[in-house]
MIDOSE-1310 file (N, C-alpha, C; in nm, 2 decimals, decimal comma, always signed):
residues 256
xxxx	+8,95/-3,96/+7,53/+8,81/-3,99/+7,48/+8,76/-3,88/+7,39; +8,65/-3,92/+7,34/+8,59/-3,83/+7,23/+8,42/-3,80/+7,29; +8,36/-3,72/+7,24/+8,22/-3,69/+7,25/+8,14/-3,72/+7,19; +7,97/-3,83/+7,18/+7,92/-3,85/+7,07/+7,76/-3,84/+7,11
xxxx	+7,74/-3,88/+7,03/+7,58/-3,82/+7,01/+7,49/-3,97/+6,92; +7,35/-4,01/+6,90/+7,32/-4,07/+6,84/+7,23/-4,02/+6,79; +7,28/-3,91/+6,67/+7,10/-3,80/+6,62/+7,04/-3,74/+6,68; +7,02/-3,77/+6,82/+6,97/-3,69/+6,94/+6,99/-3,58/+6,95
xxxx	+6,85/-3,52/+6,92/+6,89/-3,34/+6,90/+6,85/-3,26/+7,06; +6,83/-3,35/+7,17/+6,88/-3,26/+7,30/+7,03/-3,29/+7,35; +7,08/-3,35/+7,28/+7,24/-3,37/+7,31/+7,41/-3,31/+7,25; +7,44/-3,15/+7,31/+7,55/-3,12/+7,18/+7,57/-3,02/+7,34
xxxx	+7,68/-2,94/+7,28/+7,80/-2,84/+7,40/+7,74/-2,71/+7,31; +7,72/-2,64/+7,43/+7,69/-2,46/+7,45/+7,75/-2,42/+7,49; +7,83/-2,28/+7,42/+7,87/-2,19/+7,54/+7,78/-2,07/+7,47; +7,72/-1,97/+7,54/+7,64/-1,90/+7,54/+7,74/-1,77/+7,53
xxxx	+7,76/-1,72/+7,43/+7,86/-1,62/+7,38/+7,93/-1,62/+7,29; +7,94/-1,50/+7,24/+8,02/-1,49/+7,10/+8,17/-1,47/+7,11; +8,21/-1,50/+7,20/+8,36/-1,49/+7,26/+8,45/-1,35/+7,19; +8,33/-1,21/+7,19/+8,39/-1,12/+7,14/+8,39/-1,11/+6,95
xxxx	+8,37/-1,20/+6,93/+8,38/-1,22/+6,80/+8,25/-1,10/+6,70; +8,27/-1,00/+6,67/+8,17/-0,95/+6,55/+8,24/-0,90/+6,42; +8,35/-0,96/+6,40/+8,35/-0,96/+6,25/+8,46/-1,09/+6,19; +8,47/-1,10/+6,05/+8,57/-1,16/+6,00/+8,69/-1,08/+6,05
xxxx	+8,80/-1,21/+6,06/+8,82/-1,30/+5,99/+8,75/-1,46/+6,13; +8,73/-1,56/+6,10/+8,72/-1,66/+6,21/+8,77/-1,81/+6,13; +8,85/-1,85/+6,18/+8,87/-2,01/+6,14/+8,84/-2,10/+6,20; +8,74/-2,23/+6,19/+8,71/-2,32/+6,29/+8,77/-2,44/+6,24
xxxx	+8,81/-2,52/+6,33/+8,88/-2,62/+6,32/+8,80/-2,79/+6,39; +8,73/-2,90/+6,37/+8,69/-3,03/+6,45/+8,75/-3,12/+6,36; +8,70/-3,22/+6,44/+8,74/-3,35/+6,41/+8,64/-3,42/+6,38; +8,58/-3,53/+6,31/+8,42/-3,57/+6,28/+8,46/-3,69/+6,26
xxxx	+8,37/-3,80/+6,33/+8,36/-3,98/+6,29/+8,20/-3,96/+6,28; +8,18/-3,91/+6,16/+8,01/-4,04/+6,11/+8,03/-4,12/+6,10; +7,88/-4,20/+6,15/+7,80/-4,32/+6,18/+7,74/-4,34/+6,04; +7,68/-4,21/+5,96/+7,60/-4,24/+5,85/+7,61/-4,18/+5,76
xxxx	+7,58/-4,24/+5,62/+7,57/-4,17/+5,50/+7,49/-4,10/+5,48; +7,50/-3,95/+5,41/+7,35/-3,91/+5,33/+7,27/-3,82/+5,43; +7,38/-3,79/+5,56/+7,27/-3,75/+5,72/+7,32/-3,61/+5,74; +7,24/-3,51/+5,72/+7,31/-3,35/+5,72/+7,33/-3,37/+5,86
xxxx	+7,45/-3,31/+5,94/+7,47/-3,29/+6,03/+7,54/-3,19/+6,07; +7,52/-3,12/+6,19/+7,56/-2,96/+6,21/+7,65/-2,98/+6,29; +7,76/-2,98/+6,29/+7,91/-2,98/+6,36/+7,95/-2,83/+6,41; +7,92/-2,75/+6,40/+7,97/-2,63/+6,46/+7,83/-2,49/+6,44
xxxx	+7,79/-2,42/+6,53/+7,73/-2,29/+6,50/+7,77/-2,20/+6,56; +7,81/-2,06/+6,51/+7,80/-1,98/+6,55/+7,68/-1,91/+6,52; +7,60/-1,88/+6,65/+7,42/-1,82/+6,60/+7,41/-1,70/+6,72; +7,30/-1,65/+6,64/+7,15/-1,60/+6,75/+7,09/-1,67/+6,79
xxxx	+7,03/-1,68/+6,89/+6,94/-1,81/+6,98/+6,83/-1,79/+6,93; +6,79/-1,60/+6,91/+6,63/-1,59/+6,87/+6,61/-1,60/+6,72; +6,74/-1,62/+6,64/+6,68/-1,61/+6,46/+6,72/-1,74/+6,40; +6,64/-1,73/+6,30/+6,65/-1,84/+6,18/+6,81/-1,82/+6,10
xxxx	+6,83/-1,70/+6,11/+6,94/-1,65/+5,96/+7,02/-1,56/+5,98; +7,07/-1,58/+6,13/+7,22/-1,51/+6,15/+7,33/-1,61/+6,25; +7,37/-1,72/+6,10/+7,44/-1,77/+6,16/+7,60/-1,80/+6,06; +7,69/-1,91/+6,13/+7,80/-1,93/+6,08/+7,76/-2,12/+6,09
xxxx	+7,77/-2,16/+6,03/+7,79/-2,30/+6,02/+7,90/-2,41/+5,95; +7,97/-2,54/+6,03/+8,00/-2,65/+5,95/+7,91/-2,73/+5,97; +7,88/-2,76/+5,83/+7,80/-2,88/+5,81/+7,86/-3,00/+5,72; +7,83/-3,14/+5,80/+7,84/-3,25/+5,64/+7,69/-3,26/+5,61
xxxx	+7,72/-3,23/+5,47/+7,60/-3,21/+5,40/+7,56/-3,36/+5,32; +7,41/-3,37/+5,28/+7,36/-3,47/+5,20/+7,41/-3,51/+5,15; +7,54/-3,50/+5,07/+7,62/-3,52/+4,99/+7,76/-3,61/+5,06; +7,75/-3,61/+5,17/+7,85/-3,64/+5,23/+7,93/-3,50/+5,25
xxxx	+7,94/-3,40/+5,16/+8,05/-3,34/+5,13/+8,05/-3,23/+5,29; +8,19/-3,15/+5,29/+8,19/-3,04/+5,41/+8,16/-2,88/+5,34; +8,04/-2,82/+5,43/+7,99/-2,70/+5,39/+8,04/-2,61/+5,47; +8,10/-2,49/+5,45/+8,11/-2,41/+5,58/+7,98/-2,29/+5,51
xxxx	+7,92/-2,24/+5,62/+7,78/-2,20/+5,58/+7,79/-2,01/+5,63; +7,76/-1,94/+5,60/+7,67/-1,79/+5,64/+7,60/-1,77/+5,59; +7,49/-1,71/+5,70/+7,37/-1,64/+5,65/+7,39/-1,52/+5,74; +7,35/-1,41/+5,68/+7,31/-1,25/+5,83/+7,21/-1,21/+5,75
xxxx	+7,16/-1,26/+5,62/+7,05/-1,21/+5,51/+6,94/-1,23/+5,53; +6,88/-1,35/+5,57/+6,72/-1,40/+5,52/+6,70/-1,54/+5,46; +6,60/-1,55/+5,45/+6,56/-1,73/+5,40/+6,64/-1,68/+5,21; +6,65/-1,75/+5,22/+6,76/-1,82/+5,06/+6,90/-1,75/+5,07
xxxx	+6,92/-1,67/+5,12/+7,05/-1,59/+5,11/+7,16/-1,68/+5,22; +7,20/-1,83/+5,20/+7,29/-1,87/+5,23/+7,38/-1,86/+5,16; +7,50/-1,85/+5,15/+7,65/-1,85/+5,12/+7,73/-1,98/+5,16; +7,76/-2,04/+5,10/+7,82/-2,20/+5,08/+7,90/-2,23/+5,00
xxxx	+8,03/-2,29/+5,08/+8,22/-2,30/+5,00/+8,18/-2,45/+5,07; +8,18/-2,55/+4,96/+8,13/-2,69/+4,98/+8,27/-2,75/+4,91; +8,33/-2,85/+5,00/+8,46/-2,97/+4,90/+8,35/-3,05/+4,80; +8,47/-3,08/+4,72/+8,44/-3,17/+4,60/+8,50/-3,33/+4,69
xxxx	+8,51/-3,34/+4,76/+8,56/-3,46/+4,86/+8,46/-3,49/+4,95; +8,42/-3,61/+4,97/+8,36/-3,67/+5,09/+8,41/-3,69/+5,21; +8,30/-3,67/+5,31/+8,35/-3,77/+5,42/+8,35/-3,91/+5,41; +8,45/-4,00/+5,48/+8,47/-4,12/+5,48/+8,38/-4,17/+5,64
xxxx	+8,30/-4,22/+5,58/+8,20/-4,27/+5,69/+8,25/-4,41/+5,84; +8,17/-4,38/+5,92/+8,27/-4,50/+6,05/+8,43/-4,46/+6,05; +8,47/-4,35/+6,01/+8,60/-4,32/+6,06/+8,62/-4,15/+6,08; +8,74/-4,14/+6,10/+8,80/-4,00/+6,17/+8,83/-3,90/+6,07
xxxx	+8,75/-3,79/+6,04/+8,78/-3,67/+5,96/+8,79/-3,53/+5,98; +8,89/-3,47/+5,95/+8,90/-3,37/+5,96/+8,82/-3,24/+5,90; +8,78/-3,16/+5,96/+8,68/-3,03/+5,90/+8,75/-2,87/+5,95; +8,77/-2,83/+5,84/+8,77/-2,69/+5,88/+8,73/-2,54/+5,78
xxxx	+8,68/-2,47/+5,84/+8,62/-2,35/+5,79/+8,65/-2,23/+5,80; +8,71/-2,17/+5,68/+8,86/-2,03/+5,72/+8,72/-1,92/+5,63; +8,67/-1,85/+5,78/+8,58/-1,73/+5,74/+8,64/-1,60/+5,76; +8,76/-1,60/+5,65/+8,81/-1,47/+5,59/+8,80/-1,35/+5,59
xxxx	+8,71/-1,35/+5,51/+8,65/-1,18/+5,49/+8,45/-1,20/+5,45; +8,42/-1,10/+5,40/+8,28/-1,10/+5,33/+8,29/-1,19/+5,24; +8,39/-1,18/+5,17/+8,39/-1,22/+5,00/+8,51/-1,34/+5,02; +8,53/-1,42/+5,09/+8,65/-1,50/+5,11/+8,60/-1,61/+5,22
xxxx	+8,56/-1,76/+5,15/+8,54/-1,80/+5,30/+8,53/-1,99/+5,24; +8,58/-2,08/+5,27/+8,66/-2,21/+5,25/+8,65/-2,31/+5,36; +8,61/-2,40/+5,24/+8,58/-2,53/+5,37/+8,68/-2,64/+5,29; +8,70/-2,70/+5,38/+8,86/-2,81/+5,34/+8,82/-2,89/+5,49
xxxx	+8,83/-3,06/+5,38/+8,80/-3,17/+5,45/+8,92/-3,27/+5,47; +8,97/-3,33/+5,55/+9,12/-3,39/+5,56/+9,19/-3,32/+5,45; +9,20/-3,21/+5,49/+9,36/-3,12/+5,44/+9,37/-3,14/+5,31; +9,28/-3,16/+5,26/+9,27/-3,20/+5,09/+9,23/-3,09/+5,04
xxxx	+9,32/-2,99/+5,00/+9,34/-2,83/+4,96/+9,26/-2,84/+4,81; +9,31/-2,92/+4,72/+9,29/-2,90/+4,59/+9,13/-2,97/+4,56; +9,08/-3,00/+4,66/+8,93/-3,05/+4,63/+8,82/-2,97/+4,77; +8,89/-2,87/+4,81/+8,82/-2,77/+4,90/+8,73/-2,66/+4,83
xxxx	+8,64/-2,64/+4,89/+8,55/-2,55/+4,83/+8,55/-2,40/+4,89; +8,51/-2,31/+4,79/+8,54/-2,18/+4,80/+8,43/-2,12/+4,78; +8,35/-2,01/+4,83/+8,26/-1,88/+4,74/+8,29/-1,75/+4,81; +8,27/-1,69/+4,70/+8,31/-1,48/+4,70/+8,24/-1,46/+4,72
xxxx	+8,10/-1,46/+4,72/+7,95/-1,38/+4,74/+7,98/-1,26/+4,86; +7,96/-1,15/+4,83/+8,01/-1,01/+4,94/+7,88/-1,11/+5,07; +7,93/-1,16/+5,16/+7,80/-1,16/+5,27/+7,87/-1,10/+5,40; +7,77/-1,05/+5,46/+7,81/-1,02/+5,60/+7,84/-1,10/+5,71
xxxx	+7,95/-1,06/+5,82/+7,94/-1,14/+5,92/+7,82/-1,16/+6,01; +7,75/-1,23/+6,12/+7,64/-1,26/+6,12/+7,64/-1,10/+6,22; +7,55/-1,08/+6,33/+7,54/-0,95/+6,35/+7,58/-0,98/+6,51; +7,61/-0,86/+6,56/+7,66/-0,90/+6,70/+7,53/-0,93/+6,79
xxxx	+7,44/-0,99/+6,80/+7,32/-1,04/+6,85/+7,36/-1,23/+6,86; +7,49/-1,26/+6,79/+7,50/-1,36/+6,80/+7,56/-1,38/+6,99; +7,52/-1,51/+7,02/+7,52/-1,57/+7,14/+7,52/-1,72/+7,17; +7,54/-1,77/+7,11/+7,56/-1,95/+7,08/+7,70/-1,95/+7,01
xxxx	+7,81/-2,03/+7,07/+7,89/-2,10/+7,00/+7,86/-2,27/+7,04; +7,88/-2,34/+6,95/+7,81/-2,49/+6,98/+7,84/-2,56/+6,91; +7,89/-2,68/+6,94/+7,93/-2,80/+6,88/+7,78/-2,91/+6,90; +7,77/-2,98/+6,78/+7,71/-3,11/+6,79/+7,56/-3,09/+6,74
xxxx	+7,52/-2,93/+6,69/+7,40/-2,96/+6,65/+7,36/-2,82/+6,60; +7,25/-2,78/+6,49/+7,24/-2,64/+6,48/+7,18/-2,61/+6,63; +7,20/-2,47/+6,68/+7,17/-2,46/+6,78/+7,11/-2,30/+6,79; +7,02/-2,26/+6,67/+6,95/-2,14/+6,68/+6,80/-2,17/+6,69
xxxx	+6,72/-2,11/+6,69/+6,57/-2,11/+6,70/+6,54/-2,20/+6,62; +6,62/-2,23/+6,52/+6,54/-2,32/+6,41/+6,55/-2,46/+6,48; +6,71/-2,50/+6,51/+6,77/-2,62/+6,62/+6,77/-2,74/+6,51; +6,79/-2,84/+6,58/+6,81/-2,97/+6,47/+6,94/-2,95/+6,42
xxxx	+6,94/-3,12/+6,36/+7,04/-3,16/+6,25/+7,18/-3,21/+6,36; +7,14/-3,25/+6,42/+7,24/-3,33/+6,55/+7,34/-3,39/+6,51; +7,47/-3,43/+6,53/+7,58/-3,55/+6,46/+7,50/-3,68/+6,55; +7,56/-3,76/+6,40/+7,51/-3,90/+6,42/+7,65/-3,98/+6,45
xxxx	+7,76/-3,97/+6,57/+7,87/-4,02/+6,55/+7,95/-3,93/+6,65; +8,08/-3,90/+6,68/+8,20/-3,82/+6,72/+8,26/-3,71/+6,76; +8,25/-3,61/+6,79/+8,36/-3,50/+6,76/+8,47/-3,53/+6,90; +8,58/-3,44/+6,80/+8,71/-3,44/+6,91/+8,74/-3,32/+6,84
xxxx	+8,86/-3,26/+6,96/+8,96/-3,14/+6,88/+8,89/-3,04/+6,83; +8,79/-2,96/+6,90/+8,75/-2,80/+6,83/+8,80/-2,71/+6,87; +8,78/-2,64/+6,74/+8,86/-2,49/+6,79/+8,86/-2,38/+6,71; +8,86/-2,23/+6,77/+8,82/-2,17/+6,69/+8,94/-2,04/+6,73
xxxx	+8,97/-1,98/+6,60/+9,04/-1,87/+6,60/+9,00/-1,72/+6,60; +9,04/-1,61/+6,58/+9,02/-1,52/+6,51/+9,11/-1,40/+6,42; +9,17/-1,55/+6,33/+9,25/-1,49/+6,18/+9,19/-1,60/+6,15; +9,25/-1,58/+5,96/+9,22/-1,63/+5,91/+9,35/-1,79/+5,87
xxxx	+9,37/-1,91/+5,90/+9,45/-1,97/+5,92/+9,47/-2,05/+5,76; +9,63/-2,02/+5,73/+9,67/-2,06/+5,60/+9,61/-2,19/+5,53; +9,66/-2,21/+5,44/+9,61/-2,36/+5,37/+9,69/-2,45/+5,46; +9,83/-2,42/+5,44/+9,97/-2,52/+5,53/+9,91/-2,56/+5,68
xxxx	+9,85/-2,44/+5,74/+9,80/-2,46/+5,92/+9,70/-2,56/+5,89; +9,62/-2,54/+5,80/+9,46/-2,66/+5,75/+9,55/-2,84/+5,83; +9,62/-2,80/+5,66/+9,69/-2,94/+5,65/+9,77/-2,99/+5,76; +9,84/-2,90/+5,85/+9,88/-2,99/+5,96/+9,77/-2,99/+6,09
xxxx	+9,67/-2,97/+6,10/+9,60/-2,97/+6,18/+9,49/-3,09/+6,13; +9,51/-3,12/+5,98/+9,44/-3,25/+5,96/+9,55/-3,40/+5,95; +9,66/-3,30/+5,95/+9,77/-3,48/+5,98/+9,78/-3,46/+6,13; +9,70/-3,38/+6,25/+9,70/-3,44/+6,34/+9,77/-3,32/+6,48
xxxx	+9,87/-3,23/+6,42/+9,89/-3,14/+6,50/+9,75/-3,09/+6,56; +9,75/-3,05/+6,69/+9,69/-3,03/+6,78/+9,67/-2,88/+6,79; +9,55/-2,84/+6,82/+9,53/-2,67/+6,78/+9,57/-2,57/+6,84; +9,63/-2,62/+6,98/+9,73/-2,54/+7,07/+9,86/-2,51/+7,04
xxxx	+9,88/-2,58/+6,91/+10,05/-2,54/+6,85/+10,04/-2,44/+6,75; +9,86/-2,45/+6,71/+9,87/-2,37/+6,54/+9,82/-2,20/+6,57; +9,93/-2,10/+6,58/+9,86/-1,97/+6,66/+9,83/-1,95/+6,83; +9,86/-2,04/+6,86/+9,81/-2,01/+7,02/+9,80/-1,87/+7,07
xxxx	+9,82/-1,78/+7,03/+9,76/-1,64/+7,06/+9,70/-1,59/+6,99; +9,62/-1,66/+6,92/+9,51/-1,62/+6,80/+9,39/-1,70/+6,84; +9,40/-1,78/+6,95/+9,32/-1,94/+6,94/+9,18/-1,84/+7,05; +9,12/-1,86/+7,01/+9,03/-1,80/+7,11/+8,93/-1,92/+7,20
xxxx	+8,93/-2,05/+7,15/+8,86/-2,16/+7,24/+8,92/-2,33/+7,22; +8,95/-2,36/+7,28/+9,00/-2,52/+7,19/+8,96/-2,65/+7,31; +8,86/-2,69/+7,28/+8,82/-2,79/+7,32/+8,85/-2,93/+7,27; +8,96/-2,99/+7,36/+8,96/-3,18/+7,27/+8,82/-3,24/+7,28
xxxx	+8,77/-3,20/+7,44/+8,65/-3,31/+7,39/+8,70/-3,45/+7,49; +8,78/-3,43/+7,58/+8,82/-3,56/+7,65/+8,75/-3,63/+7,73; +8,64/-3,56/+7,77/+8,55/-3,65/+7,85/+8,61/-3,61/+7,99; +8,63/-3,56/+8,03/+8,70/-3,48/+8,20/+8,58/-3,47/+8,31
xxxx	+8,46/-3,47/+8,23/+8,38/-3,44/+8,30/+8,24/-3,37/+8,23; +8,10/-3,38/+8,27/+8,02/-3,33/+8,16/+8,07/-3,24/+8,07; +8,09/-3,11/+8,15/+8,11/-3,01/+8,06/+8,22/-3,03/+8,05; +8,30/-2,97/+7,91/+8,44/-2,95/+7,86/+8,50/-2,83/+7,87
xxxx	+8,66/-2,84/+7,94/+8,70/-2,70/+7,93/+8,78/-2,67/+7,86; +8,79/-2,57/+7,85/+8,87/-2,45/+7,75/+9,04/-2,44/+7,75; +9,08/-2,55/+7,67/+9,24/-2,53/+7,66/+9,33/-2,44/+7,62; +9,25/-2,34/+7,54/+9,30/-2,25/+7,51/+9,37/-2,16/+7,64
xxxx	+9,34/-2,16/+7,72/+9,33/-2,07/+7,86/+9,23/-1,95/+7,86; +9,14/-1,94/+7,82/+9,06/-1,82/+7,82/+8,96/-1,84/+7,89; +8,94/-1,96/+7,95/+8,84/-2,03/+8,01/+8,66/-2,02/+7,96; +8,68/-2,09/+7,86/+8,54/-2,05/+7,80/+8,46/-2,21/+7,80
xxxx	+8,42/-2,27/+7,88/+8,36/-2,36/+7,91/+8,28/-2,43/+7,84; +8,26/-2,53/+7,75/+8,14/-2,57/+7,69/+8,05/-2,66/+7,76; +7,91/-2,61/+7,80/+7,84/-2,67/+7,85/+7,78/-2,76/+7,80; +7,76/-2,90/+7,86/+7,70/-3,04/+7,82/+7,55/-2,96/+7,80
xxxx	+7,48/-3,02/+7,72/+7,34/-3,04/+7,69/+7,27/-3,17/+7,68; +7,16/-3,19/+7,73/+7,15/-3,35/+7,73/+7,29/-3,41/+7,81; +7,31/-3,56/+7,72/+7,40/-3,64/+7,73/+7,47/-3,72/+7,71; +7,59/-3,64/+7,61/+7,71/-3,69/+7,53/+7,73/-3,82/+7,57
xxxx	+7,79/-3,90/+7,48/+7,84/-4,01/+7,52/+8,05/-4,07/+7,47; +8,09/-4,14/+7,54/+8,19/-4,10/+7,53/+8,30/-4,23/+7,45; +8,42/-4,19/+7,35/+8,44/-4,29/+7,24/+8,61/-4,28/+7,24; +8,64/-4,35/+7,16/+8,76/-4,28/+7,14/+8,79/-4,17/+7,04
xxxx	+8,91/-4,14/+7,11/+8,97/-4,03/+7,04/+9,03/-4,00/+6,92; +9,03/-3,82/+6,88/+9,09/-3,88/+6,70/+9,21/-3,87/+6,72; +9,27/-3,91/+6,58/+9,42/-3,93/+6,60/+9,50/-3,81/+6,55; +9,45/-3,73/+6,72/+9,57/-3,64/+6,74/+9,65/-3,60/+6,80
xxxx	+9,78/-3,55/+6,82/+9,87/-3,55/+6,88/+9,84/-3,48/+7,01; +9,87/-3,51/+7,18/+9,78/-3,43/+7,28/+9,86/-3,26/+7,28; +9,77/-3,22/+7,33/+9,84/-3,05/+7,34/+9,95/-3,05/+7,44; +9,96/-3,11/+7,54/+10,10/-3,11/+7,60/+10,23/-3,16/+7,55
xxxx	+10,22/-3,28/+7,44/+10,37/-3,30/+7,37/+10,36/-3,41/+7,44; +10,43/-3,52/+7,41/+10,52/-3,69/+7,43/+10,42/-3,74/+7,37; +10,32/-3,74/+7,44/+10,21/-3,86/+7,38/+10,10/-3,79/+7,32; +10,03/-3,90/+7,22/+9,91/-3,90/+7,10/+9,80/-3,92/+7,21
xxxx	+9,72/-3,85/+7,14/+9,56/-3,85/+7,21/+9,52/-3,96/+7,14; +9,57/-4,07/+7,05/+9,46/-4,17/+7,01/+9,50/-4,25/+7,09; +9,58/-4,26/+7,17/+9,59/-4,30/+7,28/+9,47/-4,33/+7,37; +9,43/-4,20/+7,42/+9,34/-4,16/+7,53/+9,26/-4,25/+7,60
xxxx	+9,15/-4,37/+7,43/+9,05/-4,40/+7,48/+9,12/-4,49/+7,60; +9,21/-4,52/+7,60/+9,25/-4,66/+7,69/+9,29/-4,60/+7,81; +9,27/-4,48/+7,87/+9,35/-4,42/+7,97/+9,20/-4,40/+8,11; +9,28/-4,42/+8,20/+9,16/-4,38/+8,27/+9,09/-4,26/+8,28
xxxx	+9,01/-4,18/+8,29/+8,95/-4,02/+8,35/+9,06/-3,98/+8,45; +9,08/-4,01/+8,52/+9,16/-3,98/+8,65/+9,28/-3,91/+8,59; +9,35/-3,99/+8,47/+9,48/-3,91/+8,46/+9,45/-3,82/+8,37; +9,35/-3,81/+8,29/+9,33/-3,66/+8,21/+9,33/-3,54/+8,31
xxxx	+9,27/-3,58/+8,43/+9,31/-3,48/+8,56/+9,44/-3,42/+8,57; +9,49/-3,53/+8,59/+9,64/-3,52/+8,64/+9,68/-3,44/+8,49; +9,64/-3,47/+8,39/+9,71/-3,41/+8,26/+9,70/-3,25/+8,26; +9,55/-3,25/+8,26/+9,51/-3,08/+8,33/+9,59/-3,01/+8,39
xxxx	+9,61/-3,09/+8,49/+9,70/-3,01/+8,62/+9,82/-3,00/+8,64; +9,91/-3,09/+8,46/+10,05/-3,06/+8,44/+10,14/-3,15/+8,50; +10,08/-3,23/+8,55/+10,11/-3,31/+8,70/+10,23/-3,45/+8,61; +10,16/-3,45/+8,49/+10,27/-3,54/+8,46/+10,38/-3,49/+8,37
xxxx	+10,50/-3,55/+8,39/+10,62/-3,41/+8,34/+10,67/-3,51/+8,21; +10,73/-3,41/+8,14/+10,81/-3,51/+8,01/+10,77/-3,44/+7,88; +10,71/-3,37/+7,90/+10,58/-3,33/+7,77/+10,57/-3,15/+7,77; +10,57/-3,08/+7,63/+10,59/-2,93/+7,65/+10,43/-2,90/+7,73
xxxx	+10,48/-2,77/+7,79/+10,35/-2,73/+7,85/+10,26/-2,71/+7,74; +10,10/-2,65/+7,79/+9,98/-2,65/+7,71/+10,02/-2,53/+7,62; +10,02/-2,49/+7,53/+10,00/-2,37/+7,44/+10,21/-2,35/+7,40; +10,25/-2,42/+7,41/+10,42/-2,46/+7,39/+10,44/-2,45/+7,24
């Protein structure tokens, strides 16, 4: 299963920490099904709880298009590497955001390298006051901008991951294969239970807020090997347990 929301901005996953993270490089990796056209929505933040303007963002923006966002500056000093590609609305898309360096930082929407957006602007990483990582909605003082639709599959590193890693992780490879000792959180999103845990093994928990609702899954391959997570929606809860727990054999272990 997948995680979803209906615009409802008390409903998205916290984990309350920076997972160590204060500087570049960071790459984030989801999976996105909008509902709507034309509907800014905040798919990923890294923030301060108490500021306006020290954050990391993916956004689909007005445009449809994928923004990966910093600010550590002030009101107008955002920095924005936007695709020349849309999202495809009522279906499954891939987003990711390779925050490089100061001057280096790329958002690429289904693995579509040559219509990915880029900017150099020298900006800083946000400041170590940051304390929100969060799927499903901005989630600093300012708040808002909720998904209207899906996520599956997040995940975040700390390198910066090639174009080639983008691209197999948008035909579907699973983020436990790409770096797994670089992965610092990877949440599918399976519905196991309110809160989602941390497959990476680091154990970093994302706490339910409000109350996700639950869909099918994108079409990705599971972190354990034999079988596809677009599978999942048809599976009971009970055996994602058993999956957890290794319990069914045939398949490489988690991080393999």
């Amino acid at each position: 299963m997948a995680r979803g929301n209906n615009d409802d901005n008390t409903n998205f996953f916290r984990l309350s920490s920076n997972m160590g993270i204060t500087d570049y490089p960071m790459s984030v990796s989801v999976w996105h099904y909008p509902l709507a056209t034309a509907n800014i929505e905040i798919v990923f933040t890294f923030a301060e709880s108490t500021a306006t303007f020290n954050h990391l963002f993916l956004i689909k923006g007005s445009s449809d298009t994928l923004i990966a966002e910093v600010n550590s500056e002030g009101a107008g000093q955002d920095e924005e590497a936007i695709t020349s590609n849309a999202f495809n609305i009522d279906a499954w898309n891939h987003s990711a955001g390779i925050f490089a360096s100061s001057t280096d930082r790329a958002a690429y929407l289904n693995g579509d390298i040559g219509n990915g957006g880029f900017n150099t602007v020298d900006h800083a990483m946000p400041s170590t006051n940051v304390d929100r990582t969060s799927w499903g909605k901005r989630d600093d003082s300012n708040g808002g901008r909720p998904i209207d639709g899906r996520i599956a599959e997040a995940a975040l590193w700390n390198v910066a991951l090639s174009t080639n890693e983008v691209i197999a992780l948008a035909a579907g490879v699973p983020p436990s294969r790409i770096r797994p000792g670089d992965l610092l959180g990877y949440w599918p999103l399976f519905g196991v239970g309110a809160d989602e845990p941390d497959y990476s093994g680091n154990g970093r928990t994302q706490i339910e807020q409000g109350t996700m609702t639950l869909g099918n899954h994108s079409p990705t391959q599971a972190p354990f090997g034999g079988f596809t997570s677009s599978l999942f929606g048809a599976v009971a809860p009970q055996v994602f347990t058993n999956l957890r727990g290794r319990q069914i054999h045939g398949g490489a272990p988690h991080g393999a």
